[in-house]
Steps between C-alpha positions, in 0.01 A plus 500: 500500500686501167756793414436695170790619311663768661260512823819497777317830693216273702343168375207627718243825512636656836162691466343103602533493883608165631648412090855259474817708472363862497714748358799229504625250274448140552856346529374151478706493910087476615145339407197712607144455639329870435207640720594268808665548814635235769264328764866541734557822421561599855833249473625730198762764573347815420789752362274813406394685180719445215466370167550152372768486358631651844329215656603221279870633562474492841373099472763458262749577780389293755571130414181407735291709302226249383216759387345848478176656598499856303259614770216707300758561227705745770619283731798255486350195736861215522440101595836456642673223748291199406118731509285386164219715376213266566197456330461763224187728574349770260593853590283789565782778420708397242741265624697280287738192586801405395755155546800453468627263202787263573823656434380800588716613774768770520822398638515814736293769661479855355703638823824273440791728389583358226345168486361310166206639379360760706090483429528377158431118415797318408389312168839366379622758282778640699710285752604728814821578676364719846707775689709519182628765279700499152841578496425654101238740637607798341419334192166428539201725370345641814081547418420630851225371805286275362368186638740156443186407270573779318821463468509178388234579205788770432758278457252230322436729223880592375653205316852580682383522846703197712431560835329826726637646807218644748647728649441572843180304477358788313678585184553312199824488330548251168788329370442573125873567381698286803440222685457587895845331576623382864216561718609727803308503843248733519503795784096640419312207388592455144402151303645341154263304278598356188302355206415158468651301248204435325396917446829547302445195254435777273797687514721185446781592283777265334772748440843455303346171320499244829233278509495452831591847638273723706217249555207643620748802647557837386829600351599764743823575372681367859592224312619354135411101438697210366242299386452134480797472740608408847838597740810230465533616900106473592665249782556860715166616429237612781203280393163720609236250373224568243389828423444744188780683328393848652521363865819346412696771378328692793665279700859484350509909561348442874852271482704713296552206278663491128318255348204304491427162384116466408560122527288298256249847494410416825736564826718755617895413486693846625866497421778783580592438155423244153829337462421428118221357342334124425231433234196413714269178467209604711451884387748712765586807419754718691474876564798733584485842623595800365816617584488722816843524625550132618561157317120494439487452091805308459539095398819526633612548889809655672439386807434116600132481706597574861846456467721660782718846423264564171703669212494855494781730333722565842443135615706291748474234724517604902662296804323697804079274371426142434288496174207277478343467132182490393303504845364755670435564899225356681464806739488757220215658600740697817763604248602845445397574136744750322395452125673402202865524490848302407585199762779739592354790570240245733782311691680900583206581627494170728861553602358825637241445685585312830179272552502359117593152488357402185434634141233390252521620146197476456424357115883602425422855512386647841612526822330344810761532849338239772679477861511085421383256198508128683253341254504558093261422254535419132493830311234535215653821394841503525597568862834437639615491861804650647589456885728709664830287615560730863885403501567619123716785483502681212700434157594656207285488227363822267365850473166526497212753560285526828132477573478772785660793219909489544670443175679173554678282732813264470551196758 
């Protein structure tokens, strides 16, 4: 079968009973033997009247899908769990066989909330992060239910499109004018996919006359590049490996970083901030984010990485916590997790609450309370540990304003 120009309706007559691929486009996911039917049919998993491309979804989802008997060209006949078709023998009512090519096998079912690829072949395109919603939703241009095929033509065919949200697993929302963001858990079964490298070579730009800046990426406007460059402090940097530039900076807002390092145009480097800048030899280029209310598009810092009592503008030292820099607690995952606030604020709220032994601050900016921190990890991000000293009294020190709404307290 060759495809004419434009022929994406059927590359078959439907009108021809027991013809490859009626009313359905061949994919390329299967090869097919027309007019035949299986001598072991009776092993095949008959799953009723639908159409074929109902049938070829459901084989899709099953990972021990091998084959498919469309029974009379009604029927949806599945070789699952080791069963082959047989010998191939010509049918008297139209039915048609089809087998699955290698690579040809969906990564979840079609009744996964939220899983990758829900009936719909995963070719590449779009790499998948399941039971996952963007943080930058309300940004994103919201098309309505449509299959993730669908969707994913959607996004395919507008030049700004980054990454799709499906909603729900039914709707399709596209990241045309932001990028998705942190990905947040998902409470009804909602999936992010985000475009290959290789389907955005053709929106590479090279913006403020870097050579090197924005390879293969799309200037989202997250971030301004220093090209040709690397960080003098790239020793504190979170190294993430190899990856593109999109994933990267996907991954430095997932961290809430201020800067990346695209080292040599190949791996991620995330850094709270750039110290100042170093002419590259191997192509890096470093990316800062936009100013949103935090040292994030500086090349200067205020604070040193992880340091203890971090500067802020009512800032002392207290007697009453041992400060550990740059690590982090090993039992995190218990803490009590009361957002972003000043070390202060954190260690009043400590002092008042009779089981909390411990305080993380947590990338020098939030506040985790834990009832006991006996082993500590390096930080990646900036944490700092203070422990409660139980025979500290307490000694004079500043004004400064609570967490839990009062105006201020002096020791």
């Amino acid at each position: 079968y060759y495809k004419q120009a434009g022929a994406a309706v059927s590359t078959s007559d439907p009108n021809l009973l027991g013809s490859c691929f009626p009313n359905t486009v061949d994919s390329g996911q299967y090869s097919c033997t027309a007019t035949h039917y299986c001598s072991n049919q009776a092993n095949g998993v008959n799953t009723g009247t639908k159409t074929l491309q109902s049938c070829i979804d459901e084989c899709n989802a099953d990972s021990s899908c091998v084959s498919i008997q469309y029974d009379c060209s009604t029927d949806c006949v599945l070789f699952t769990g080791g069963h082959a078709c047989g010998t191939e023998l010509t049918t008297v009512c139209g039915s048609s066989l089809y087998y699955k090519q290698a690579g040809a096998v969906s990564t979840t079912g079609p009744n996964v909330p939220g899983g990758c690829f829900p009936s719909t072949f995963d070719t590449g395109s779009y790499t998948c992060s399941a039971e996952k919603y963007c943080m930058n939703q309300a940004s994103a241009l919201q098309l309505g239910t449509m299959s993730l095929t669908q969707c994913m033509a959607e996004c395919d065919s507008r030049s700004g499109c980054t990454s799709l949200q499906y909603d729900c697993g039914t709707d399709c929302w596209l990241m045309v004018t932001d990028v998705c963001g942190t990905e947040l858990p998902t409470s009804c079964g909602s999936s992010v996919y985000y475009k290959a490298q290789s389907t955005q070579a053709a929106t590479t730009t090279v913006p403020q006359g870097g050579l090197n800046c924005f390879p293969n990426a799309i200037e989202n406007g997250l971030f301004h590049c220093q090209p040709e460059s690397y960080c003098s402090n790239q020793a504190d940097a979170l190294q993430l490996g190899t990856m593109s530039l999109d994933a990267c900076m996907r991954q430095c807002l997932s961290y809430d970083c201020g800067a990346v390092q695209y080292d040599c145009n190949t791996d991620c480097w995330l850094l709270r901030t750039c110290d100042s800048y170093v002419t590259t030899s191997c192509g890096s280029s470093v990316y800062l984010r936009d100013s949103q209310g935090w040292p994030a598009a500086t090349t200067t810092t205020t604070t040193i990485f992880g340091e203890c009592f971090p500067t802020t503008a009512m800032s002392y030292d207290f007697a009453d916590f041992l400060c550990q820099p740059a690590v982090y607690c090993g039992n995190q995952a218990y803490a009590g997790m009361f957002g972003a606030m000043t070390i202060h604020q954190c260690a009043e709220m400590c002092r008042h609450n009779s089981t909390c032994q411990a305080i993380q601050y947590d990338c020098n900016s939030d506040c985790y309370l834990l009832d006991s921190c006996t082993t500590q990890i390096t930080s990646v991000c900036g944490s700092s540990v203070y422990l409660k000293i139980s025979s500290a009294t307490s000694v004079p020190g500043g004004t400064y304003l609570l967490a839990d709404g009062h105006t201020s307290i002096t020791y």
